[in-house]
C-alpha positions as CSV (number, residue, x, y, z in Angstrom):
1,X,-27.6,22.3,-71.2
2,X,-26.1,23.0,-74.5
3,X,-23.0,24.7,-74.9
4,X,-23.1,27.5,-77.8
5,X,-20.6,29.9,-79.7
6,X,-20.2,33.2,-78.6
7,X,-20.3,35.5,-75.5
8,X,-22.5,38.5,-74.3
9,X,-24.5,38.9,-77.2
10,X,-25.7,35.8,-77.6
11,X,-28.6,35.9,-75.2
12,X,-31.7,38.0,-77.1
13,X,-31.5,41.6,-77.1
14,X,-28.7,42.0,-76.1
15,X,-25.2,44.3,-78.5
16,X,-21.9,45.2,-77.7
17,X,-19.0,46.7,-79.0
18,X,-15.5,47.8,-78.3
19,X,-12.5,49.7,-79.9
20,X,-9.3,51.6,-79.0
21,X,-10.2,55.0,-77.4
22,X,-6.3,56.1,-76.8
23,X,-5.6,54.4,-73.3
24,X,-3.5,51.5,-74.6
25,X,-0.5,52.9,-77.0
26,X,-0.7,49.8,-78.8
27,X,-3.5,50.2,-80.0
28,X,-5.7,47.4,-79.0
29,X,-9.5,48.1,-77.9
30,X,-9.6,49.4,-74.3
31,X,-13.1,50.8,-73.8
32,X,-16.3,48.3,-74.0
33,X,-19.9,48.5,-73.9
34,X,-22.8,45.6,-73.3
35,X,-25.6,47.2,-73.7
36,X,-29.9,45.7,-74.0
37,X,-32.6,46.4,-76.3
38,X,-34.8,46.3,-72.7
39,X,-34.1,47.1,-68.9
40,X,-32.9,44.0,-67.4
41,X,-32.9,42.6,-63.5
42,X,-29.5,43.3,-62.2
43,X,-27.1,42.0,-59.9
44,X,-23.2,42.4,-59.0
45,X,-20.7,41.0,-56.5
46,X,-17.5,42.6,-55.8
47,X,-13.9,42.4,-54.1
48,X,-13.5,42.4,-50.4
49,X,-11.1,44.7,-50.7
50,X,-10.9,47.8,-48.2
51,X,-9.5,50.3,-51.2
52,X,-11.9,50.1,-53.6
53,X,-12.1,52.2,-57.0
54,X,-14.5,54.8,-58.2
55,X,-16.2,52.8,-60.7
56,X,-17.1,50.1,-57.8
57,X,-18.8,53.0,-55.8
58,X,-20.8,54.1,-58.8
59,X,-22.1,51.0,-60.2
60,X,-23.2,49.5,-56.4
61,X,-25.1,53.1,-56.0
62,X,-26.9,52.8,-59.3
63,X,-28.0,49.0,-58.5
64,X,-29.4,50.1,-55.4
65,X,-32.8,49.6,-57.1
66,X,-31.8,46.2,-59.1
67,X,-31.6,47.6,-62.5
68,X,-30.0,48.6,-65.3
69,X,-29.7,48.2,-69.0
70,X,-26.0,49.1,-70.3
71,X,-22.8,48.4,-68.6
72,X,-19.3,50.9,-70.5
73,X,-15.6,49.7,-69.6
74,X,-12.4,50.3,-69.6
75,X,-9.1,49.0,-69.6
76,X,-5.3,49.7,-69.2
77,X,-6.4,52.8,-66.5
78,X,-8.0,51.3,-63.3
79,X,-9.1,54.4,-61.8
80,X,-8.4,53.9,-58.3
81,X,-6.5,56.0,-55.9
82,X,-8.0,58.8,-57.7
83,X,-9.4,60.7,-55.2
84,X,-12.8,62.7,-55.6
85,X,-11.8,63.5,-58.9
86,X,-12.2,59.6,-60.5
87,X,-16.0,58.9,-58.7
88,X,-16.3,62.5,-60.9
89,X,-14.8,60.4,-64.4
90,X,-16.7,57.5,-63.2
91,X,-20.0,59.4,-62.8
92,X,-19.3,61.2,-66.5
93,X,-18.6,57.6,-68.1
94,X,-22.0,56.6,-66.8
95,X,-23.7,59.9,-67.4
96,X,-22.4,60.4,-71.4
97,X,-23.3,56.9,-71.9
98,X,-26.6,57.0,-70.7
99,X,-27.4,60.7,-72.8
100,X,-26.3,59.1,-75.8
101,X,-28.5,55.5,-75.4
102,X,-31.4,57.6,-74.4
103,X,-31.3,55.8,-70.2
104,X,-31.4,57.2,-67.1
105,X,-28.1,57.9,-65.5
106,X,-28.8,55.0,-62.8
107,X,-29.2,52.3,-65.9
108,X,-25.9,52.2,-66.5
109,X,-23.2,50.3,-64.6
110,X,-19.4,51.5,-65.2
111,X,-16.2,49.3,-64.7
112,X,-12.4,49.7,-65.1
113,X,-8.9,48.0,-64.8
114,X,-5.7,48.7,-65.4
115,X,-3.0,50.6,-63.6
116,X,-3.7,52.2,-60.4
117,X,-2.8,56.1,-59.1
118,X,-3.0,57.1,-62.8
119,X,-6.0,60.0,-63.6
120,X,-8.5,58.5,-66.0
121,X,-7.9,59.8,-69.4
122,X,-11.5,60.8,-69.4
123,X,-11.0,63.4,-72.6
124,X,-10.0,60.3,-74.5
125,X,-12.7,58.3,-73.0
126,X,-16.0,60.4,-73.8
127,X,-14.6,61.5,-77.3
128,X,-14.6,57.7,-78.3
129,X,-18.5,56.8,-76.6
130,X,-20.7,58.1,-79.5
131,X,-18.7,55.7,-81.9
132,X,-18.8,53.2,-79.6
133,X,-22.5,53.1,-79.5
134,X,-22.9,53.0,-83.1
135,X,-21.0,49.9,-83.7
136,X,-23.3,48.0,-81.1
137,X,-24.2,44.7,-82.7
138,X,-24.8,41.3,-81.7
139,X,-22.0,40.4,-83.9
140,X,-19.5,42.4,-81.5
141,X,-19.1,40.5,-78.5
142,X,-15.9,39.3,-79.4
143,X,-14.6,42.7,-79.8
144,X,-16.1,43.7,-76.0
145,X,-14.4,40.8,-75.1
146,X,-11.1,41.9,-76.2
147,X,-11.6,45.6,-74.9
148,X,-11.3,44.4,-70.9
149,X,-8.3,42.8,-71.4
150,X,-4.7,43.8,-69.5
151,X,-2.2,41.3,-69.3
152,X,-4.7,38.6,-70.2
153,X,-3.1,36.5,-73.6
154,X,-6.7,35.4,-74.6
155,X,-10.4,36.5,-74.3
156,X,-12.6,34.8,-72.2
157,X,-16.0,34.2,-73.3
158,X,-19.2,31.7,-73.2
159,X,-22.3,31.1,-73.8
160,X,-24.8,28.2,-73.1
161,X,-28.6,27.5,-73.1
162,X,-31.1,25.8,-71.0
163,X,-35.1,25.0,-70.8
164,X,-36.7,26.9,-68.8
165,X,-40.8,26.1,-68.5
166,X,-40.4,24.9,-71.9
167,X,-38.8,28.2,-72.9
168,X,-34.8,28.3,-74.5
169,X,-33.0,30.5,-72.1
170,X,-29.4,31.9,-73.1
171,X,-26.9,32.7,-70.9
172,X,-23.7,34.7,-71.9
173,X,-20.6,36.3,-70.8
174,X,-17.0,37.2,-70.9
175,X,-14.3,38.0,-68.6
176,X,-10.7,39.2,-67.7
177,X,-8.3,38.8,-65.5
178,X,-4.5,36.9,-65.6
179,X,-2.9,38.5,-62.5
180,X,-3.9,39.7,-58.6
181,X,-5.6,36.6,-58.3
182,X,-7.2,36.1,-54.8
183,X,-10.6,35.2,-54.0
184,X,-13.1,37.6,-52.6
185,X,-12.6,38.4,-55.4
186,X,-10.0,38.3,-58.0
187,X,-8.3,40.9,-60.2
188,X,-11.1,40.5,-62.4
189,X,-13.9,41.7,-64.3
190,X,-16.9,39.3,-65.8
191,X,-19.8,40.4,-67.5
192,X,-22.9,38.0,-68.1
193,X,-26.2,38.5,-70.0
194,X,-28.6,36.5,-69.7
195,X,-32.6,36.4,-71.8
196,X,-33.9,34.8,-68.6
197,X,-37.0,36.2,-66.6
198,X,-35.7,36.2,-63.5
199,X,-36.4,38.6,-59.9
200,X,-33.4,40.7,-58.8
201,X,-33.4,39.2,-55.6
202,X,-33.0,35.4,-57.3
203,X,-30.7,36.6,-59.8
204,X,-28.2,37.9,-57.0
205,X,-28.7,34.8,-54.9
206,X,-27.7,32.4,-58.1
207,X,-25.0,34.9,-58.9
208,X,-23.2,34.7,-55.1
209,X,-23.9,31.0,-55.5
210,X,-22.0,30.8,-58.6
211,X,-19.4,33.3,-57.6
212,X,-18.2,30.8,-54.6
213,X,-17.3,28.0,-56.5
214,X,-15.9,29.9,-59.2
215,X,-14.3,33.5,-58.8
216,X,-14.4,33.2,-55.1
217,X,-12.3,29.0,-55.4
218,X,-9.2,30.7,-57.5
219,X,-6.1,32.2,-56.8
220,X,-2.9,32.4,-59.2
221,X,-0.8,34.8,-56.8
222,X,-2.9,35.6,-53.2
223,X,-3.3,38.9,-54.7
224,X,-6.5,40.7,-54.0
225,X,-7.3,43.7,-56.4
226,X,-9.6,46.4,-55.9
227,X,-11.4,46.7,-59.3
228,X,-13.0,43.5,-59.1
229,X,-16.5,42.7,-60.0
230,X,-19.2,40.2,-61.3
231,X,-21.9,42.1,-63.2
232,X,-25.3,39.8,-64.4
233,X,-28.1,41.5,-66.6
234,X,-31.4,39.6,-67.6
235,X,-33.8,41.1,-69.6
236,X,-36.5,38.7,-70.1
237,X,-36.7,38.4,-74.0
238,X,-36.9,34.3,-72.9
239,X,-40.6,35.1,-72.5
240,X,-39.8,31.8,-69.6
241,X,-42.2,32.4,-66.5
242,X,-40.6,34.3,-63.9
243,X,-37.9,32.6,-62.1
244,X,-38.2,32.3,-58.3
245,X,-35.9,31.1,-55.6
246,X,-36.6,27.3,-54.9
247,X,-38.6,25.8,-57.8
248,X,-37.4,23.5,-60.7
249,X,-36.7,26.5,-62.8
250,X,-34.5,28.0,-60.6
251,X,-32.4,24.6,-60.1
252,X,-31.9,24.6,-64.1
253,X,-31.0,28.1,-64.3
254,X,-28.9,28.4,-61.5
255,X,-26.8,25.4,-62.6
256,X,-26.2,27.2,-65.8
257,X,-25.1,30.1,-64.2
258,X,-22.6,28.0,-62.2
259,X,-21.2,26.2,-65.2
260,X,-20.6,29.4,-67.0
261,X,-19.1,31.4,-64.0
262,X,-16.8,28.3,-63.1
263,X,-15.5,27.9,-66.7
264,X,-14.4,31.5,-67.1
265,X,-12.6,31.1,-63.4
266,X,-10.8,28.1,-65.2
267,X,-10.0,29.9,-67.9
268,X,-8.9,33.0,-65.8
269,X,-6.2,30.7,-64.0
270,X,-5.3,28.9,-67.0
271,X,-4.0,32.4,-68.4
272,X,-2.4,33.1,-65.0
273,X,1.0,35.6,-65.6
274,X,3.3,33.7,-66.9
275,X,1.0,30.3,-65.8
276,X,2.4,27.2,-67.4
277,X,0.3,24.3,-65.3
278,X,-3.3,24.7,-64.0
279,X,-3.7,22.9,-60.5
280,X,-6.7,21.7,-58.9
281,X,-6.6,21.4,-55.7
282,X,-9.4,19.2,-53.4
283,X,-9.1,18.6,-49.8
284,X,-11.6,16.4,-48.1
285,X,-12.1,14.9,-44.2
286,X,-12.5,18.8,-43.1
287,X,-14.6,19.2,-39.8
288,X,-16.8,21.9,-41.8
289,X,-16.3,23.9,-45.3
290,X,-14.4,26.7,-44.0
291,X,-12.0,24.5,-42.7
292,X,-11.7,22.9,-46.2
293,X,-11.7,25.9,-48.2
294,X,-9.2,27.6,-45.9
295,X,-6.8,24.8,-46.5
296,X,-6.9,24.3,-50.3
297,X,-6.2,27.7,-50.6
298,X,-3.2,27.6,-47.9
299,X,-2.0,24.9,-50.5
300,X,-2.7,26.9,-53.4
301,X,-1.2,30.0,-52.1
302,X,1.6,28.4,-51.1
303,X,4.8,29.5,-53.3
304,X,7.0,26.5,-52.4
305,X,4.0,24.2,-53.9
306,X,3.6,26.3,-57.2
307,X,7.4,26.9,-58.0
308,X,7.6,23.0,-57.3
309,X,4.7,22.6,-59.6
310,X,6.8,24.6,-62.7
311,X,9.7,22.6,-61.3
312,X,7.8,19.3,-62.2
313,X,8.3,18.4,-58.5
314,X,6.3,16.5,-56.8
315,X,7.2,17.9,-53.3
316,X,4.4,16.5,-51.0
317,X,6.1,17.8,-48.1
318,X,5.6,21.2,-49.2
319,X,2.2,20.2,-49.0
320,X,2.1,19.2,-45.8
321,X,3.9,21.8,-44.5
322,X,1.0,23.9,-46.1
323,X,-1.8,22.5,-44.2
324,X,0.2,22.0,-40.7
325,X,1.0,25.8,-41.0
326,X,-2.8,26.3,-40.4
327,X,-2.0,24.5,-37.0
328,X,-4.8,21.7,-38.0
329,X,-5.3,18.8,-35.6
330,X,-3.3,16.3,-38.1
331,X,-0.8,14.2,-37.7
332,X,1.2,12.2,-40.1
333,X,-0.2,9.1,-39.7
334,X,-3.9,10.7,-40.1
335,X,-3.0,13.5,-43.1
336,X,-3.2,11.8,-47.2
337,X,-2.0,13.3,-49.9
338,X,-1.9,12.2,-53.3
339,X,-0.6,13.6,-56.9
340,X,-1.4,13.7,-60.2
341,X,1.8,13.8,-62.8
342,X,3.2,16.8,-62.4
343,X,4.9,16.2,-65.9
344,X,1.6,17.4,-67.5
345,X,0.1,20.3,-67.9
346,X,-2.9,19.7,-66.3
347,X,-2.3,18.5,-62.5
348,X,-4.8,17.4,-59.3
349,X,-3.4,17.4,-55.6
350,X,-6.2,15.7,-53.3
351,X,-5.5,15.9,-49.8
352,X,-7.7,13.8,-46.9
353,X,-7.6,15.5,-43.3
354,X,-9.5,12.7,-41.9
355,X,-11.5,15.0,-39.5
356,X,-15.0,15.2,-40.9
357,X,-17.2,14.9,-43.8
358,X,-16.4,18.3,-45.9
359,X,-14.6,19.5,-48.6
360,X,-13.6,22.1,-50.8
361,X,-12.1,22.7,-54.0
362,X,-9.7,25.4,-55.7
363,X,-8.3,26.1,-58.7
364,X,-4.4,27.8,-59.2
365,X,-1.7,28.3,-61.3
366,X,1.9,27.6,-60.8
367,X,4.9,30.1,-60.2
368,X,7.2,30.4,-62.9
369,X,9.9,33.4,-64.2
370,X,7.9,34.8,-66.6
371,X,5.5,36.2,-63.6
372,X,8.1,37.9,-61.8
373,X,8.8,39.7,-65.4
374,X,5.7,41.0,-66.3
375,X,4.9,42.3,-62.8
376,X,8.3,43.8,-62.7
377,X,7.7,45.7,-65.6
378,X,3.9,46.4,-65.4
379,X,3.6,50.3,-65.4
């Protein structure tokens, strides 16, 4: 695997774009496209959230058949908690977007995050679409990138290729999120492109695979959102035989797919509100993986172990009182816990049950002042 410069548009075929439509006062870009030269296989995954936004129910109802060629985005207005109204914003974002790029309604996917309860400014939205599509370029990923962002301090983006049956495939994408961190799935949105030849039904099984050790193995504040979702396009331009579920081919690819889903979820936590450590967390000895994903996230989740974690603490009670909590057959002669230094910046808390042959790992971020300022003041 080689590990390239750039985002979405670095696969073949595929442009982007993004700019300031009028959502964000400051001015920064808030509305995004991704967009490919061909229809693409298409998959998505999504929070597990009961409230879930308009643009959610629109996209899942136009992938009902696995396709779809463009994917338009907003950010700074989440469009949830809009009533009948939003899936009627949603539906336009989708529908203008398609009329101008000459697709069928159904070939375009729609995302959005931001604030929720607030009307989508949809007369500053459409307005802003015909420009939007002009400046597609391969050259613009970076600015798609930036036009998904909320409270995020950085883009998110990467891109790496792979041999497939002799073929060079590329695999992009970009992400956001910084805040409402919770698996299942964060309060985020990635977008990945992808050249590969690849069935729908393949392509969504390597994308779930991918989203469970990445955007399903993080959490910065056991928030779960309800704009979440994990969009994947491939349109082919590879020319690579088509991948199937269980061959050689789909071994490379889907290890691609995990490396770029689980670097963006690094880089998600890494820009956690007001994150100043990145913690890794691994339990092992579990009787089966639930049992060892249920605990590293107890841990991870646990306030006392990320404020001791900004503290430079290393407070292994906390962590035991994490994973007794969970009223686990431990004891204390049976339970191991070891630390990194929590004087860097960068720390690993590996904890042995002793009961089995499992384990998990999760990625967080530590608790620190500056969180409880920004989501003060987020309006």
């Amino acid at each position: 695997m080689k590990i390239l410069k750039g985002g979405v548009t670095k696969p073949r075929g595929f442009k982007a774009n993004g700019l300031n439509c009028g959502i964000k006062r400051s001015g920064k870009p808030d509305l995004a496209l991704i967009a490919s030269e061909t229809p693409c296989s298409a998959a998505g995954i999504y929070t597990r959230n009961s409230i879930i936004a308009a643009p959610l129910v629109v996209t899942k109802n136009h992938l009902r058949n696995a396709k779809a060629q463009a994917i338009i985005i907003n950010s700074g207005n989440a469009n949830c908690f809009t009533g009948h109204l939003g899936y009627v914003h949603a539906e336009q974002m989708a529908d203008f977007s398609a009329k101008k790029l000459g697709l069928l309604n159904t070939d375009v996917l729609v995302a959005s995050t931001g604030i929720i309860g607030k009307p989508l400014p949809i007369k500053k939205i459409l307005p802003a679409i015909p420009a939007l599509i002009d400046g597609l370029s391969a050259k613009n990923g970076a600015l798609a990138a930036k036009g998904i962002l909320t409270t995020d301090t950085f883009t998110k983006e990467i891109a790496v290729s792979v041999s497939v049956g002799g073929k060079t495939v590329t695999i992009g994408a970009c992400a956001k999120g910084s805040g409402m961190i919770e698996p299942n799935m964060a309060t985020m949105l990635a977008f990945i492109t992808t050249d590969a030849a690849i069935n729908p039904a393949c392509l969504r099984t390597a994308l779930k695979n991918a989203a469970d050790i990445s955007f399903n193995s993080i959490t910065v504040d056991g928030c779960m959102s309800t704009n979440d979702m994990c969009l994947v396009l491939a349109n082919g331009l590879a020319g690579n035989r088509t991948i199937s579920t269980g061959g050689q081919d789909f071994r490379v690819f889907a290890q691609a797919l995990n490396h770029v889903c689980l670097h963006l979820a690094k880089m998600i936590v890494k820009d956690g509100e007001g994150a100043t450590k990145f913690i890794e967390i691994t339990v092992t000895g579990a009787r089966n993986e639930r049992m060892a994903k249920t605990t590293a996230l107890k841990i991870a989740n646990s306030n006392l172990v990320k404020t001791a974690a900004f503290g430079n603490n290393p407070n292994w009670g906390r962590v035991a009182a994490a994973v007794g909590s969970l009223s686990i057959p431990v004891t204390e002669q049976s339970l191991k816990i070891k630390f990194s230094s929590f004087k860097k910046k960068d720390i690993r808390i590996s904890v042995d049950l002793q009961l089995g042959k499992h384990s998990a790992t999760v990625y967080t971020s530590d608790l620190s002042y500056e969180y409880v300022r920004i989501n003060g003041d987020y309006t």
